[in-house]
C-alpha positions as CSV (number, residue, x, y, z in Angstrom):
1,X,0.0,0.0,0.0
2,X,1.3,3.4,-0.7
3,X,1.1,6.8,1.4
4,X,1.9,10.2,1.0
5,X,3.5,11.8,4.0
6,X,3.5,15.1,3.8
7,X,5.8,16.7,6.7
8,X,8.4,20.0,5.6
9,X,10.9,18.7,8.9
10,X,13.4,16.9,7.2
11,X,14.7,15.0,9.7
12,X,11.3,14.0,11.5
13,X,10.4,12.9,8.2
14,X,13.0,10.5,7.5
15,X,12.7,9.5,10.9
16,X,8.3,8.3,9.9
17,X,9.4,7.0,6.3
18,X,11.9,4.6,8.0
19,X,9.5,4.1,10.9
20,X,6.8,2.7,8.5
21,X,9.5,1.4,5.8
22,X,9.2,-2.4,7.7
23,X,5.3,-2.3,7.6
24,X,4.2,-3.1,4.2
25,X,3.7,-0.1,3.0
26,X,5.6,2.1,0.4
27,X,5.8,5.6,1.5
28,X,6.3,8.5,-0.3
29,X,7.4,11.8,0.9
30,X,7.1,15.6,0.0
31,X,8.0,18.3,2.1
32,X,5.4,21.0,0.9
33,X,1.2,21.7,0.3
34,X,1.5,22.5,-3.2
35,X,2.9,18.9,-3.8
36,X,1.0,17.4,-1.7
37,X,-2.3,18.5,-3.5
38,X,-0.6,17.5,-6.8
39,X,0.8,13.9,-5.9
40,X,-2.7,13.2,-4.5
41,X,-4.9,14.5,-7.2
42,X,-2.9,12.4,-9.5
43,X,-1.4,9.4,-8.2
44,X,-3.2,6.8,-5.7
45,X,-2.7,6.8,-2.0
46,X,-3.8,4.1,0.3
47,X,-3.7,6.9,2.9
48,X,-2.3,10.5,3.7
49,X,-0.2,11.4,6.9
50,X,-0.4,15.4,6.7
51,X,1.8,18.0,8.0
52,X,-0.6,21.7,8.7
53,X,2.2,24.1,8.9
54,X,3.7,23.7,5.0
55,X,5.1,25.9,2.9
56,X,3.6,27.0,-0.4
57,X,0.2,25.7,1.3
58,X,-1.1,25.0,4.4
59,X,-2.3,21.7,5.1
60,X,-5.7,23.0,6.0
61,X,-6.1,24.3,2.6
62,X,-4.8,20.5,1.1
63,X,-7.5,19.0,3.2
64,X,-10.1,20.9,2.1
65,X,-9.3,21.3,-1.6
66,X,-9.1,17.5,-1.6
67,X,-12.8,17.2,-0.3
68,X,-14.3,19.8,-2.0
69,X,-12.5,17.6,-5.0
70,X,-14.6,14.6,-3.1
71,X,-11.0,12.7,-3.1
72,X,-11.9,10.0,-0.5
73,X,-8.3,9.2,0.5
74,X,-8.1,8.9,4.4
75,X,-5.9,11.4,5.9
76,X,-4.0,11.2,9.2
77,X,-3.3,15.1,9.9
78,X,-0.3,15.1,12.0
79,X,1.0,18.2,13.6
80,X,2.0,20.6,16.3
81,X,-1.1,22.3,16.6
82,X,-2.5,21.2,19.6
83,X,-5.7,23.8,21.1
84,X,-8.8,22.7,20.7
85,X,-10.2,24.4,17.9
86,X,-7.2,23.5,15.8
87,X,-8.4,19.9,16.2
88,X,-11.8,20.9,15.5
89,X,-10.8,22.4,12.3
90,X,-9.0,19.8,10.9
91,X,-11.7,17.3,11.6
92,X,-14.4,19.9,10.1
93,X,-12.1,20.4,7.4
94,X,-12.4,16.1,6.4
95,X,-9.7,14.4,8.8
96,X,-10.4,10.9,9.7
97,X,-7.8,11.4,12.4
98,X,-5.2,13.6,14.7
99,X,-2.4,13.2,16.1
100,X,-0.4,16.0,18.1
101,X,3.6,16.4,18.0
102,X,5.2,15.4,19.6
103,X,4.4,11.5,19.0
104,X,4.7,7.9,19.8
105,X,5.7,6.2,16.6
106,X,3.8,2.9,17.9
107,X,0.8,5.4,18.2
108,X,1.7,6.5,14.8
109,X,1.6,2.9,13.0
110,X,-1.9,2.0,15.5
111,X,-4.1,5.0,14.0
112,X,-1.9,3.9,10.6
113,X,-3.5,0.8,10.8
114,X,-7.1,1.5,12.7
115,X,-7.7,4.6,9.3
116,X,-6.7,1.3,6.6
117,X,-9.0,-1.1,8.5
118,X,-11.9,1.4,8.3
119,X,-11.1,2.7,5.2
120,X,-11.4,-1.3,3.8
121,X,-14.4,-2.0,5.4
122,X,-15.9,0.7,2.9
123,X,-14.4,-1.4,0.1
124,X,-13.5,-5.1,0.0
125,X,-11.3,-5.7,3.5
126,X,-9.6,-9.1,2.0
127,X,-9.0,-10.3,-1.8
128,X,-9.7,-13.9,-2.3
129,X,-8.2,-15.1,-5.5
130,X,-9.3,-19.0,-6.0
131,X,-7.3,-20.4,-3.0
132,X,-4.8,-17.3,-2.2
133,X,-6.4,-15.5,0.7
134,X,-4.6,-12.0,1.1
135,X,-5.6,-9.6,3.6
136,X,-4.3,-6.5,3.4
137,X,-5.0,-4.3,6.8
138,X,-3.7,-7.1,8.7
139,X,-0.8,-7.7,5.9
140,X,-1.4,-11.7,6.1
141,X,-1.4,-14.5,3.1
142,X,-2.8,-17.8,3.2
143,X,-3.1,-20.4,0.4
144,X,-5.1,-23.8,0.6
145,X,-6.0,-22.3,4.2
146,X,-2.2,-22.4,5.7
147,X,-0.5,-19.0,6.1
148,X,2.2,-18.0,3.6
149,X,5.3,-15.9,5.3
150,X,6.3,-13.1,2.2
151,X,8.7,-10.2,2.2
152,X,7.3,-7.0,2.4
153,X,7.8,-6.2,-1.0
154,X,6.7,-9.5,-2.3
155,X,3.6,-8.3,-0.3
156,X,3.2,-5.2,-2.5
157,X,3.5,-7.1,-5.3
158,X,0.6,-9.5,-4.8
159,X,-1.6,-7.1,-3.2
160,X,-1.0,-4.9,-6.5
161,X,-1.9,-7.8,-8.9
162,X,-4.7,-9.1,-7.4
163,X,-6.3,-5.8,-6.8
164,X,-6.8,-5.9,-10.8
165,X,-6.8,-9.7,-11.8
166,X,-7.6,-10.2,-15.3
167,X,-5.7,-6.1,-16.1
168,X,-2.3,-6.5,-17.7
169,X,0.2,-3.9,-15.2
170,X,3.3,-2.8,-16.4
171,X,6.6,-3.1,-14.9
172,X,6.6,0.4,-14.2
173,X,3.3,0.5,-12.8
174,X,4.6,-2.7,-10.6
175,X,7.7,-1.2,-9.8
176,X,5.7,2.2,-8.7
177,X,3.9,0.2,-6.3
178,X,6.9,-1.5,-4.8
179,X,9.6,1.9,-4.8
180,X,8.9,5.1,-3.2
181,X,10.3,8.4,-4.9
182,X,13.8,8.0,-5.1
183,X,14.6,4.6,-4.4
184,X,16.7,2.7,-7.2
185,X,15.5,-0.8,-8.5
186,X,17.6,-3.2,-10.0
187,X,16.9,-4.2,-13.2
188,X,15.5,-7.8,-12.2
189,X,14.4,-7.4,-8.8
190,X,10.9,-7.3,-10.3
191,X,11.3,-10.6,-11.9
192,X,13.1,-12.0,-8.4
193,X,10.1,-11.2,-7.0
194,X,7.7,-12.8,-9.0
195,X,10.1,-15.9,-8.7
196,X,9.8,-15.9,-5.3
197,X,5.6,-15.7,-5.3
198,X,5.3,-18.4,-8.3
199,X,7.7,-20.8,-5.7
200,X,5.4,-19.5,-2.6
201,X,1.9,-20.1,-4.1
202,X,1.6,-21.6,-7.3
203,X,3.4,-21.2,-10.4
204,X,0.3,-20.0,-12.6
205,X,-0.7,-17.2,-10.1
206,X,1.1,-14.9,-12.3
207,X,1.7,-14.8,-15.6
208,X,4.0,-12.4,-18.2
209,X,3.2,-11.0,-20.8
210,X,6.0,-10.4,-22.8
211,X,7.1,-6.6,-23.7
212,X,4.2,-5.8,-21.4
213,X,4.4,-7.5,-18.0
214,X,2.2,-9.3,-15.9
215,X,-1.1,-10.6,-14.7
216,X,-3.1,-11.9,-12.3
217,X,-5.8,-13.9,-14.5
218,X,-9.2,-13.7,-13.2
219,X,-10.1,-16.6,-10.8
């Protein structure tokens, strides 16, 4: 699952992305409200963490341009602002949650966690594909009803594949899903990876499609 944190301190924010980096999750990071607003009006977020104080816009104004956009993406508003009214604004303004600076990164990943499990009860909380069982709030994978142990990114991969099963996904659009901003692939880690999850499950889970890349057929 990707999110967008959104947090201008440059060292607090390294300190969340490598926080969350063991959770499955790929995070990606800007450091301003203009970017913020851009990245999630055009890419897709499991989830938002938000920063309010930002540079080139506040995070208020984020919040609200993405609701009055009706972008449903949950958004953890995490800040400094701590009086009363600041909560209420942020709330009023479409925050599914608050957290106050300073923080307890275990409190972090909780409300993390708690925002994806409500946010998948709106939707479809676990993907069954034939006899693969993947459940992706509680980042567990079962086949023929015995648990499956996968890296995280081997994680991303499935979850990312049988989201869409029967739609061809590129190896860019893969390798998006499995690499925040700035993190360098090598050339055949994608392919390692779908090694590894043929071995795991079943050889036919996946299947290439030559100059293209891959697919989850339809169950």
């Amino acid at each position: 699952m990707r999110i967008l944190l959104v947090e201008d301190d440059a060292a607090l924010g390294e300190g969340i992305r490598v926080a969350l980096k063991p959770e499955a999750y790929t995070v990606d990071w800007v450091q301003d409200g203009a970017s913020a607003l851009h990245a999630l009006t055009h890419e897709d977020f499991a989830l938002a963490v938000l920063d309010l104080g930002l540079p080139r816009m506040d995070g208020l104004q984020v919040l609200q341009r993405l609701r009055a956009a009706a972008n449903p993406v949950p958004v953890l508003v995490l800040t400094a602002r701590d009086a009363t009214s600041d909560r209420i604004a942020g709330l009023d303004a479409g925050a599914d949650d608050y957290l106050v600076k300073p923080f307890d990164v275990d409190e972090l990943k909780a409300r993390i966690r708690a925002l994806l499990r409500r946010s998948a009860n709106r939707a479809q909380p676990v993907l069954h594909h034939g006899e693969v069982v993947l459940d992706p709030v509680n980042q567990q994978v079962s086949y023929r009803g015995q648990p499956v142990v996968l890296q995280r990114k081997e994680f991303l991969l499935l979850h990312e594949l049988l989201t869409q099963p029967g739609r061809v996904l590129t190896r860019d659009r893969l390798q998006q899903a499995l690499y925040g901003w700035g993190e360098e692939a090598e050339s055949n880690t994608l392919e390692v990876h779908i090694h590894h999850l043929r071995r795991k499950l079943f050889p036919e889970l996946i299947r290439t499609v030559r100059g293209v890349g891959y697919l989850a057929d339809k169950a």
